[in-house]
N, C-alpha and C positions, 0 to 999 in steps of 0.2 A: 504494500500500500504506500502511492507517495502521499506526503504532505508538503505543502505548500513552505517554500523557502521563504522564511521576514522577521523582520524584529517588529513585535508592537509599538515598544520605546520608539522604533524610527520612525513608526509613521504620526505618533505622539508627535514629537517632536516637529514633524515637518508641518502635519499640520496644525501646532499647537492647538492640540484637544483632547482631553481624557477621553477615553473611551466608555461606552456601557462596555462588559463583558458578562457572558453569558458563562453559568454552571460547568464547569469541567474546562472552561476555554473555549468551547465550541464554535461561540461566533463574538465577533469584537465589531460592534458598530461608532463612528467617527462620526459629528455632526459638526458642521464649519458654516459660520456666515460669513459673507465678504459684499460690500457696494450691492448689496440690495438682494443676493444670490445667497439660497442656503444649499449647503452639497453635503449628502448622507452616503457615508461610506460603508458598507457591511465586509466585513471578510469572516468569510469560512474555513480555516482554514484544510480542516480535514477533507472535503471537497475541491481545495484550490481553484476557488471563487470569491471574487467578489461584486459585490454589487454597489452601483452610483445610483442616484436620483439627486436632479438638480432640479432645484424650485426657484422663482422669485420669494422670495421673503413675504409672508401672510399668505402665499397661496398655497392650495392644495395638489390640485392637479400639475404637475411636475411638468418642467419644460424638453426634458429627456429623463428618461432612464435605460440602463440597459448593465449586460453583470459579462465579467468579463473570464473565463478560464485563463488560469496563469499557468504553464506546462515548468517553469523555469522560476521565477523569485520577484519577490516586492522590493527591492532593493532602493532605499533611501541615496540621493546625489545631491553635496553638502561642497560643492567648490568651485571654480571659478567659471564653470559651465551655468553655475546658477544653485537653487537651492529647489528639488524637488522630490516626488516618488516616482520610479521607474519600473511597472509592471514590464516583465519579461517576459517571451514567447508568450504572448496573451492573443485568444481568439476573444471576441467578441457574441457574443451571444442575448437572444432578446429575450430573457429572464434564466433568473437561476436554475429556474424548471427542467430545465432545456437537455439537459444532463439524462434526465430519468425519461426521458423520450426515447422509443427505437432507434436506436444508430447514436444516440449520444456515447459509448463506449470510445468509437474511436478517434475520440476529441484530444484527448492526449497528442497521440502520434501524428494529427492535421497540425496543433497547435506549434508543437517543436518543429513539425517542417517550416511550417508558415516563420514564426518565430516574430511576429509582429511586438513593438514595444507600445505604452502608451505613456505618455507622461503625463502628472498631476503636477502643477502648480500652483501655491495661493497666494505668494507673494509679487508679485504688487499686486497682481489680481486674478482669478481663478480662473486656469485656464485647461484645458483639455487638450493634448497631442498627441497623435498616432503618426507615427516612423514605422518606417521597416528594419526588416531584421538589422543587427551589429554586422 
């Protein structure tokens, strides 16, 4: 069984926010506001997912969301590139469900080829990027 490669602390850190944390560790959710935008992070990590939802601030209905399989690691980047999270070999996927669906097994072995990165940024302001593999 893998699990998902990350420090909690790094992603604390990055995006200065305690976490909720669920029983045993299971799941660690991040909630961040920024300029009018609130962004809900969830990782699972024994599944190696996680999940976004970005809102306007007082709204409900979410302006995206969507959860990401990481094949590779959440690794926090702290230096002259900038100050962010760098999800690794991450496919995208339109909920965390998506897994326990027919044919979600061989997500893994798409996700490492693919090898797509996404970066999280909240400083100066929240921003969402996807690159390609290293």
């Amino acid at each position: 069984m893998t699990i998902l490669r990350w420090n909690p602390d790094d992603v604390m850190a990055c995006l200065e926010a305690e976490p909720w944390v669920a029983d045993y560790e299971t799941e660690y959710r991040y909630d961040v506001e920024r300029h009018g935008l609130r962004l809900s992070l969830t990782v699972w990590p024994l599944e190696q997912l996680v999940y976004l939802e970005l809102h306007r601030t007082g709204q409900l209905q979410p302006l995206q969301r969507f959860a990401l399989y990481v094949a590779d690691a959440i690794v926090y980047v702290h230096d002259k590139r900038g100050e962010y999270l760098e999800f690794r070999s991450c496919l995208v996927l339109p909920d965390p469900l998506y897994l326990q669906r027919p044919g979600g097994q061989e997500i893994d072995s798409i996700a490492t080829m693919l090898g797509y990165r996404m970066q999280l940024t909240i400083k100066p302001q929240l921003r969402l990027q996807f690159a390609y593999p290293l």
